[in-house]
ROZA-807463 format. One record per residue (C-alpha): chain; y, z, x. Coordinates in pm, 1 decimal. Each point is the difference from the previous one (the first is absolute). Last residue first. Layout:
{r "A", {Y, Z, X}}
...
END
This chain:
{r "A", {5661.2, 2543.8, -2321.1}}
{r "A", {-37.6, 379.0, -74.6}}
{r "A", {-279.1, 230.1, -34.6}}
{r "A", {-58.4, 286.0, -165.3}}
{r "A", {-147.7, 299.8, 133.8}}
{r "A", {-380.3, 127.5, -176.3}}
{r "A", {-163.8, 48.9, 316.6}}
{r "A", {224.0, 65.4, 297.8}}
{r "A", {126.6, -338.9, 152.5}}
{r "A", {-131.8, -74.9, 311.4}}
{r "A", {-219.6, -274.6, -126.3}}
{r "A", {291.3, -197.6, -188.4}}
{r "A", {196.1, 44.8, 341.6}}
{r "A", {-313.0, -212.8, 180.6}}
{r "A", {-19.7, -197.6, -276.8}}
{r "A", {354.0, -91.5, 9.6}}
{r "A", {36.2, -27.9, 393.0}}
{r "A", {-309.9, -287.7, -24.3}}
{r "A", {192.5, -206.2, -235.9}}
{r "A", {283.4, 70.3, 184.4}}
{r "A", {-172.9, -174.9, 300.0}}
{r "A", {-128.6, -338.7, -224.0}}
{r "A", {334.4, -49.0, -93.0}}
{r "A", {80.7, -3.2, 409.6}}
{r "A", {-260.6, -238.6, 69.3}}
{r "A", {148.8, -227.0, -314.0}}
{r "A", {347.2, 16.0, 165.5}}
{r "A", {282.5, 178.4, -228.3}}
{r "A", {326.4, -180.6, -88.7}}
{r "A", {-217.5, -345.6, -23.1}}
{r "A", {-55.2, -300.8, 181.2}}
{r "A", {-63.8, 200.9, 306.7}}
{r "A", {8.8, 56.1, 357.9}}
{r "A", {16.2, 337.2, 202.0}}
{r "A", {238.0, 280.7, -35.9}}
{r "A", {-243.2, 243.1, -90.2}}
{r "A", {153.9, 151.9, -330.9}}
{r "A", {254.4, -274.0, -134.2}}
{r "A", {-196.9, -278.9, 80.1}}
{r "A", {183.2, -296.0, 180.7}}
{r "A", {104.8, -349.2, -142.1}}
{r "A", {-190.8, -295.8, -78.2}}
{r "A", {188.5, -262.9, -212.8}}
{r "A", {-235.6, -101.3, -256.8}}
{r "A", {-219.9, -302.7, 19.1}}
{r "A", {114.9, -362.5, -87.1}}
{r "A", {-220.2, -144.9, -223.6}}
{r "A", {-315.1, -189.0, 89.2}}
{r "A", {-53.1, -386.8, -74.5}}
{r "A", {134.5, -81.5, 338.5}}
{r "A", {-182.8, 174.9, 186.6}}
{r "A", {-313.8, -97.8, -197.5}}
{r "A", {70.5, -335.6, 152.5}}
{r "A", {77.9, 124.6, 351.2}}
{r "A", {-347.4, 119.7, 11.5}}
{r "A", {-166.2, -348.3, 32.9}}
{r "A", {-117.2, -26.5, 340.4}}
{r "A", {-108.2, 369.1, -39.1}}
{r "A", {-168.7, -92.5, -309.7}}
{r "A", {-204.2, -242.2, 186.7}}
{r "A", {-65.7, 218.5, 237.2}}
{r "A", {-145.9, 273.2, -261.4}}
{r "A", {-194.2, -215.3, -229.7}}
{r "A", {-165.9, -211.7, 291.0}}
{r "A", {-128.2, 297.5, 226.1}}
{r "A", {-144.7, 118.6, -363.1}}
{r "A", {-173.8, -325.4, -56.8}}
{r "A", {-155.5, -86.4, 309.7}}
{r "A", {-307.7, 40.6, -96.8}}
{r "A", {-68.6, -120.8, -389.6}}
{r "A", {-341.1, 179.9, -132.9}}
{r "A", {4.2, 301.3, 209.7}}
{r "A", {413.4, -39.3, 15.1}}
{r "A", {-41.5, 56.1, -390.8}}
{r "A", {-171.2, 303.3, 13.0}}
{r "A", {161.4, 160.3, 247.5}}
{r "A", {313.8, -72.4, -213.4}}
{r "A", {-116.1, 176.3, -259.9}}
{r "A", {-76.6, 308.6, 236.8}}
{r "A", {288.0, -1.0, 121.8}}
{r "A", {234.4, -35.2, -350.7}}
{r "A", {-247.4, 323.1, -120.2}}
{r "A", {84.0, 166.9, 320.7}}
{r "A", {352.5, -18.7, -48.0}}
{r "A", {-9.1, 132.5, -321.9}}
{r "A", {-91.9, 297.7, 149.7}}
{r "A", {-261.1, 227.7, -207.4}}
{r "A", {-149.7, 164.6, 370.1}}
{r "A", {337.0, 19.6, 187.1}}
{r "A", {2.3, 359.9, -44.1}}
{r "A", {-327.7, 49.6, 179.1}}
{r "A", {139.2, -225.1, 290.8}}
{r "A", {-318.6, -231.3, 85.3}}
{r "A", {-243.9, 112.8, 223.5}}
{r "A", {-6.9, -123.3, 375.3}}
{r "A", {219.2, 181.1, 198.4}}
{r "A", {57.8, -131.8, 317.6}}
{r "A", {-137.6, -35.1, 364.3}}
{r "A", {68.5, -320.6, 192.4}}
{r "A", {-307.7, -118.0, 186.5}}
{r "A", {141.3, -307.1, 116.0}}
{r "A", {-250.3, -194.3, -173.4}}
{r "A", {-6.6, 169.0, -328.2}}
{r "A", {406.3, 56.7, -2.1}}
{r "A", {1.6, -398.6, 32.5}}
{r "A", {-251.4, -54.9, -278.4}}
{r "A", {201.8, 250.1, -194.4}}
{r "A", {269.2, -203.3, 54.8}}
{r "A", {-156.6, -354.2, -110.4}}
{r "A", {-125.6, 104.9, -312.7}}
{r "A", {319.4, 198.3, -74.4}}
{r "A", {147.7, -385.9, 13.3}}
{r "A", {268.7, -121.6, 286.7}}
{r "A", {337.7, -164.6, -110.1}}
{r "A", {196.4, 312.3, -100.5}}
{r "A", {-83.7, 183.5, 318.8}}
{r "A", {318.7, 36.1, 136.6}}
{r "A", {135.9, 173.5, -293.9}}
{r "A", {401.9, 112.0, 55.7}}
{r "A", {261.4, 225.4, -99.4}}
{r "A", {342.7, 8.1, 87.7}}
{r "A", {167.5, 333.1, -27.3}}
{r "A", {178.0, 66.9, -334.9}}
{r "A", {345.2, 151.3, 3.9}}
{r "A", {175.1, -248.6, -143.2}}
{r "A", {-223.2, -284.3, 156.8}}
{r "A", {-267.1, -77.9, 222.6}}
{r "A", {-188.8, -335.2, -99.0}}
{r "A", {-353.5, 44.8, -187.7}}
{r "A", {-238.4, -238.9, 184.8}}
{r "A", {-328.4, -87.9, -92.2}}
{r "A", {139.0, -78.6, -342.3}}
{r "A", {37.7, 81.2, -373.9}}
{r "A", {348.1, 50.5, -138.0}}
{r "A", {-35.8, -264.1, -186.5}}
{r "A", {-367.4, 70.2, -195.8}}
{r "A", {187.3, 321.6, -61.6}}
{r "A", {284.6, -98.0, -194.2}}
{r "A", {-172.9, -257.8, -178.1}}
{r "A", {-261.7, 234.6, -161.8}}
{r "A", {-190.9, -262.6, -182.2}}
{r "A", {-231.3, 277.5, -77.2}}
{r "A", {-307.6, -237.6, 134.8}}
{r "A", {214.9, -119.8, 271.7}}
{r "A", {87.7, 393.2, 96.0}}
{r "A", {-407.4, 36.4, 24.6}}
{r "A", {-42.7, -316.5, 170.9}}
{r "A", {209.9, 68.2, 291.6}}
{r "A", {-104.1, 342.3, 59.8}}
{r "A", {-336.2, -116.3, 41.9}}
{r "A", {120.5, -296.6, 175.5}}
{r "A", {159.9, 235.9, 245.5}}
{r "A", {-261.8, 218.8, 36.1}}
{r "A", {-248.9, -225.5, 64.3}}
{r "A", {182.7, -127.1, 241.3}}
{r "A", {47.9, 308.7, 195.3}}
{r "A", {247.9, 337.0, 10.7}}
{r "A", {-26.6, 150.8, 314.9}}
{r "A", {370.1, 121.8, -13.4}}
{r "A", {279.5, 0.7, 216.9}}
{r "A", {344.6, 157.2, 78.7}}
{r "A", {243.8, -167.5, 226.5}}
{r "A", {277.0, 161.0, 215.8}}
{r "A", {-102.6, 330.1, 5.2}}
{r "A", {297.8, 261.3, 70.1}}
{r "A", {-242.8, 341.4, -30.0}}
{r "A", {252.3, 56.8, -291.3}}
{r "A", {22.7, -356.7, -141.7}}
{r "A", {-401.3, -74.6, 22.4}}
{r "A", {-40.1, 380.0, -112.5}}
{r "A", {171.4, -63.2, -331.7}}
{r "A", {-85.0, -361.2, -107.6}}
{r "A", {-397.4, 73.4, -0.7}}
{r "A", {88.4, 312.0, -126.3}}
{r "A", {136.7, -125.3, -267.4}}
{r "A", {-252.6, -293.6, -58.4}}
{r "A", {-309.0, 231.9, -0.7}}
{r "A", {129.1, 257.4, -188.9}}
{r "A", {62.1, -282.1, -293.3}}
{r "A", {-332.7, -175.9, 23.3}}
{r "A", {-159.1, 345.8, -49.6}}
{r "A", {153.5, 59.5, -308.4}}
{r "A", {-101.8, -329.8, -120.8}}
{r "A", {-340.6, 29.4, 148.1}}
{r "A", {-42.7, 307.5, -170.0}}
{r "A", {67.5, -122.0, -329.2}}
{r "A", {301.8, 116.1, -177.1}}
{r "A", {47.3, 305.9, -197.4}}
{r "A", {217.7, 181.3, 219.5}}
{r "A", {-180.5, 308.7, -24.3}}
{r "A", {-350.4, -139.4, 29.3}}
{r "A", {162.4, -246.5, 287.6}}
{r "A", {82.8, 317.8, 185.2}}
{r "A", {-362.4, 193.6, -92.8}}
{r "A", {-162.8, -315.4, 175.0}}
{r "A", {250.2, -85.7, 286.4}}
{r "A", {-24.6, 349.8, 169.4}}
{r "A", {298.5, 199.4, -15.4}}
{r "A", {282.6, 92.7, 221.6}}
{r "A", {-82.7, 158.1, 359.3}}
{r "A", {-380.4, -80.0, -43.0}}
{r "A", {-1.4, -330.6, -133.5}}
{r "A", {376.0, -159.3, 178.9}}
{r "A", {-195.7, 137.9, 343.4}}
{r "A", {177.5, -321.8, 178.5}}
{r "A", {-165.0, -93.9, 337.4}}
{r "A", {178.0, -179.9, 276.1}}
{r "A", {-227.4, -138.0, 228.0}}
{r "A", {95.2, -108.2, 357.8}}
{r "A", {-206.8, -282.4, 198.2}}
{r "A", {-284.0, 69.9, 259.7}}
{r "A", {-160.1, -279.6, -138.9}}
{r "A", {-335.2, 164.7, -40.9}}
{r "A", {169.5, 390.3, -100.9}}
{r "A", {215.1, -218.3, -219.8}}
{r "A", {-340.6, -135.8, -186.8}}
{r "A", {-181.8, 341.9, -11.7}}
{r "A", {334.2, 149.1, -165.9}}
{r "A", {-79.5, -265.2, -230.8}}
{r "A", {-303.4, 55.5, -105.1}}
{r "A", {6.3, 396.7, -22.2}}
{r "A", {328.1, -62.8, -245.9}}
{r "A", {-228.4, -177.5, -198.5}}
{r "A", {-308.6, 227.7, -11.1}}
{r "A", {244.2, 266.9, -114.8}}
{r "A", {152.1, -255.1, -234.5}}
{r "A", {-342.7, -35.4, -180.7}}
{r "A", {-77.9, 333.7, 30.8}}
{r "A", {229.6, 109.4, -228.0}}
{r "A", {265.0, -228.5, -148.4}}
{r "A", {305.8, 148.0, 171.6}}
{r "A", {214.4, -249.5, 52.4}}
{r "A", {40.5, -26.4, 387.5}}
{r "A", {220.3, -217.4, 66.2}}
{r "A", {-107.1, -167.5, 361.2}}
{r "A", {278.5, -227.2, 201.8}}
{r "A", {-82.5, -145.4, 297.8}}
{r "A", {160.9, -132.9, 353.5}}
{r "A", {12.8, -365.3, 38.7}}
{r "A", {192.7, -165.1, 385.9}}
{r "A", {-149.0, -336.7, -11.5}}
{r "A", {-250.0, -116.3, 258.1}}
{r "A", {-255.4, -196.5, -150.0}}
{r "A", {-285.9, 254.6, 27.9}}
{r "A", {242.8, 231.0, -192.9}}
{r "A", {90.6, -237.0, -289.6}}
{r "A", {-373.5, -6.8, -46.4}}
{r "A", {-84.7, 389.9, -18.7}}
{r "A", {281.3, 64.4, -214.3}}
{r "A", {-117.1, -308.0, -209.6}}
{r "A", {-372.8, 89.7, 3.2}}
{r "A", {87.9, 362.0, -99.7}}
{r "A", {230.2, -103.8, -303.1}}
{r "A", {-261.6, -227.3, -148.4}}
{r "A", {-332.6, 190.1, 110.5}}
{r "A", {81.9, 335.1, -207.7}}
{r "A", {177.3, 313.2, 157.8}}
{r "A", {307.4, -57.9, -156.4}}
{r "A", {229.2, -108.5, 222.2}}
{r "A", {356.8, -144.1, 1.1}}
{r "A", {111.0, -168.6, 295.4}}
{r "A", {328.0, 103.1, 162.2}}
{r "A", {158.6, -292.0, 196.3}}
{r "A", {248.5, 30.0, 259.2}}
{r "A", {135.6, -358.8, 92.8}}
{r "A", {14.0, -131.3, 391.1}}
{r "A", {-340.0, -185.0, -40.4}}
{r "A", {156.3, -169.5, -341.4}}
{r "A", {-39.5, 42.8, -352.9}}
{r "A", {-36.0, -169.3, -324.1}}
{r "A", {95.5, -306.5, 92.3}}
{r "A", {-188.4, -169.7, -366.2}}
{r "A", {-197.3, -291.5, 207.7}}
{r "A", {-9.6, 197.7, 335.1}}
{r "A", {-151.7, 312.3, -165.2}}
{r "A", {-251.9, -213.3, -228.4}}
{r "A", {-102.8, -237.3, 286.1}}
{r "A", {-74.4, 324.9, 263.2}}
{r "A", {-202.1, 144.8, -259.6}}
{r "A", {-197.2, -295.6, -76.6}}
{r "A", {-29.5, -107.0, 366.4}}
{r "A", {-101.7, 385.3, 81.7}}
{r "A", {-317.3, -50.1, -245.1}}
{r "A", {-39.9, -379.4, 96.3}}
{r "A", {-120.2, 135.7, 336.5}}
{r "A", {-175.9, 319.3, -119.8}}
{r "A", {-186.2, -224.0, -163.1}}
{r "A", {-75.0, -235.1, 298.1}}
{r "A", {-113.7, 270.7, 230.6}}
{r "A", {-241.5, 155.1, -337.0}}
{r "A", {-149.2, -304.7, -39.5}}
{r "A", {159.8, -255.4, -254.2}}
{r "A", {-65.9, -141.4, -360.3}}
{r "A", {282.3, -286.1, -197.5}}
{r "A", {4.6, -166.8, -278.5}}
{r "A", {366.8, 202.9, 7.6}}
{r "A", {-58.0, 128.1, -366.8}}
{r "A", {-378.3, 63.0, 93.5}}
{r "A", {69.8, 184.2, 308.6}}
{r "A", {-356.2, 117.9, 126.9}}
{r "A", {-17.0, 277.2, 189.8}}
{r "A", {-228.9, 97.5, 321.9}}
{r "A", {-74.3, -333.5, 86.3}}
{r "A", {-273.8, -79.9, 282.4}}
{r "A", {142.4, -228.8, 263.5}}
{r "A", {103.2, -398.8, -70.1}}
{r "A", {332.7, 68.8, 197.7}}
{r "A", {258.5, -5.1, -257.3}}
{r "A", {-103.5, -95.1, -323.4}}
{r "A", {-241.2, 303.8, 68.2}}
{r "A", {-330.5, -26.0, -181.1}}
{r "A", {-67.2, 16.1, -333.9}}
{r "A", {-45.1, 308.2, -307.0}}
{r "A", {268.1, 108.3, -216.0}}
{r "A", {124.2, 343.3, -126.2}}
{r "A", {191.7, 299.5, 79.2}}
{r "A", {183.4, 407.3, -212.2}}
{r "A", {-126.2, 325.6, -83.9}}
{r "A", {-291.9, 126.7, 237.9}}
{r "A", {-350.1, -58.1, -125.0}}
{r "A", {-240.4, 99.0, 236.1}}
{r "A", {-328.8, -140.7, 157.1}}
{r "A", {-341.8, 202.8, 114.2}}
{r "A", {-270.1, -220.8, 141.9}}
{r "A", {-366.2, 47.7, -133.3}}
{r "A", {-83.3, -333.6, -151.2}}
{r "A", {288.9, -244.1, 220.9}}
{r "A", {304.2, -62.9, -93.7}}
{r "A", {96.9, -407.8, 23.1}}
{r "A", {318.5, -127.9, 102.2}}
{r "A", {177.5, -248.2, -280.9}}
{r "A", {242.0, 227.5, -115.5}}
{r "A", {187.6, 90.0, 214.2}}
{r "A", {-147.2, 336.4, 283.1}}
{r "A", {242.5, 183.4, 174.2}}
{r "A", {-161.5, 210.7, 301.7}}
{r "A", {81.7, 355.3, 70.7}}
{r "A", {-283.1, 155.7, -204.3}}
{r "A", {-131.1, -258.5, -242.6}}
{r "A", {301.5, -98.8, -176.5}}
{r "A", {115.8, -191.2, -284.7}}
{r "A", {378.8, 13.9, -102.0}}
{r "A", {86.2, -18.2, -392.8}}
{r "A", {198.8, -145.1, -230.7}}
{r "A", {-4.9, -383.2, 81.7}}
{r "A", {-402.3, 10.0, -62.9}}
{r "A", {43.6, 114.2, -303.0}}
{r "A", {-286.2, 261.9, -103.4}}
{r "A", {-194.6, 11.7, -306.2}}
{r "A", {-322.3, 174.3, 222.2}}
{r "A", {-253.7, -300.9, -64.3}}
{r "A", {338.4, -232.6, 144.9}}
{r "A", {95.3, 219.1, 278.5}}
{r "A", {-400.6, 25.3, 111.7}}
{r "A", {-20.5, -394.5, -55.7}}
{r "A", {294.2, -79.0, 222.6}}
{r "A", {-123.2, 222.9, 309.4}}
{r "A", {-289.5, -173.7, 16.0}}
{r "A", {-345.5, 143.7, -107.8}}
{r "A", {-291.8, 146.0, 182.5}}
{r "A", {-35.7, 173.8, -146.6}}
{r "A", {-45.2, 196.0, -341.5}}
{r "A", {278.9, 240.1, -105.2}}
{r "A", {87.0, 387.5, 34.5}}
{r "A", {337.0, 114.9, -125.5}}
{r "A", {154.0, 328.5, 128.4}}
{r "A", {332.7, 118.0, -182.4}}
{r "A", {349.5, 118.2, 139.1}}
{r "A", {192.2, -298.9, -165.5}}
{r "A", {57.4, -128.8, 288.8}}
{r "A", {-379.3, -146.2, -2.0}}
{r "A", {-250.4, 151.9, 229.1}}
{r "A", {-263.7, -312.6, 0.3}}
{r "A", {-389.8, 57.0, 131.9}}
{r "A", {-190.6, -276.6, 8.2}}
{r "A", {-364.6, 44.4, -87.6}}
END
């Protein structure tokens, strides 16, 4: 028997020998969605597992072939390129796609300071660790949101990662000094993503113009971007759909903010974590579990099984196109300051700073002896 640990945290046991395509496909597996490996090796879907060998299912890589390259054993298979390489050759169009994003939008240069935000998961990790090998000067940023021993784990990944680059970490305890995300979002009544979204972004903005960062960036992918993409196109939500970009320019207050690796898949960067040995945190966010956003993904996983190529097309195509929705979108508010922290906003009060009274009121409404009204 074949023994498969699936990232799901069960053990299935098939017949061998079989290729790797016919275990994904008897398990209900897509081959874009996960990576395939038998100890360190990457294995597409076209190598064979023998009766007896032990595989596992790590999420997101597909394909089968040899290297377009040099003819050598592939280790991924790029269906939306037509493409496979070995692992020199990967890493190879890797850095190329990184490099080509950064030079196309001039997000940064070698003389900029850029403060990447981490998370602990392979997207932010691979990027810190990437714009590292290529020289640039990237420190990180870790909020710590207090979801249990999910963050924990988190915070443990990426203080691993700036130990290896020998890069500073800044770490925010928002979770333990204010409140974690999940009781916060209860009292706010918005989803915790929502709530999280908007922590994220202000300190994002704060510590890049305190610490004096020139440029801060995100590991946001393709698939997030045409995830994003499609959900505001399926509101119509003009506004947003316009605003979208790899690049958000600094302005009134606002740092400039940047994704340089928009134009590679999550396929393709957990591949590169695999093979460089980059340790992150594998499970999904537990508050992210009823995203919308994952819905959009895995819809469009579904289609780029059938159609490859499709996402990559969707989202540079609308990039070559933007200036359209531009145009349709109103004129947004002036942006002035927030009355309590100072910082940008398009109203009196920031949202981040909304979110902090709402904290200050429960914890008053807790002091207050049993039986003493409250007031508004």
């Amino acid at each position: 028997m074949i023994r498969v640990n699936h990232y799901n945290g069960k053990t299935v046991e098939i017949e061998g020998p079989k290729r790797v395509r016919e275990i994904l496909k008897q398990l209900g597996v897509l081959e874009n969605t996960v990576l395939v490996a038998r100890g360190d090796e990457l294995l597409t879907p076209d190598r064979t597992v023998q009766e007896g060998e032990e595989i596992e299912l790590i999420p997101v890589i597909s394909g089968g072939m040899k290297c377009k390259v040099c003819g050598q054993t592939a280790v991924i298979s790029l269906p939306r390129h037509n493409s496979a390489f070995c692992r020199d050759h990967f890493f190879e169009f890797f850095y190329h796609q990184v490099k080509r994003g950064i030079n196309q939008f001039r997000m940064f240069t070698h003389r900029d300071r850029i403060l990447v935000c981490v998370s602990g998961g392979k997207d932010s990790l691979t990027l810190w660790y990437v714009l590292s090998q290529m020289g640039y000067n990237a420190d990180g940023l870790y909020i710590d949101l207090g979801i249990g021993d999910y963050s924990e784990a988190s915070l443990e990944m990426t203080e691993k990662m700036a130990e290896t680059l020998n890069r500073r970490l800044i770490v925010i305890p928002f979770g333990s000094q204010k409140m974690p995300i999940a009781p916060l979002a209860k009292r706010a009544r918005r989803t915790a993503c929502s709530v999280c979204g908007t922590v994220k972004r202000y300190y994002f903005n704060r510590v890049a113009l305190e610490e004096g960062y020139d440029v801060v960036a995100t590991g946001h992918n393709l698939d997030d971007e045409v995830a994003r993409l499609l959900g505001n196109i399926l509101r119509w939500n003009i506004p947003f759909v316009a605003k979208q970009s790899p690049v958000l320019e600094e302005e009134n207050g606002l740092r400039r903010k940047v994704k340089p690796m928009f134009r590679l898949t999550e396929q393709e960067i957990a591949a590169f974590a695999f093979l460089n040995r980059i340790q992150y945190i594998r499970q999904e966010c537990p508050m992210s579990r009823d995203s919308t956003s994952l819905l959009y993904k895995r819809a469009l996983n579904l289609i780029e099984e059938e159609s490859p190529g499709t996402k990559h097309f969707f989202y540079l195509e609308f990039l070559k196109k933007s200036h359209i929705f531009k145009a349709l979108s109103s004129d947004e508010e002036p942006r002035g300051t927030c009355t309590v922290c100072g910082g940008p906003s398009l109203t009196e009060v920031c949202s981040f700073c909304r979110l902090l009274r709402r904290i200050e009121k429960e914890e008053q409404s807790m002091k207050q002896p049993l039986g003493a009204e409250t007031t508004e």
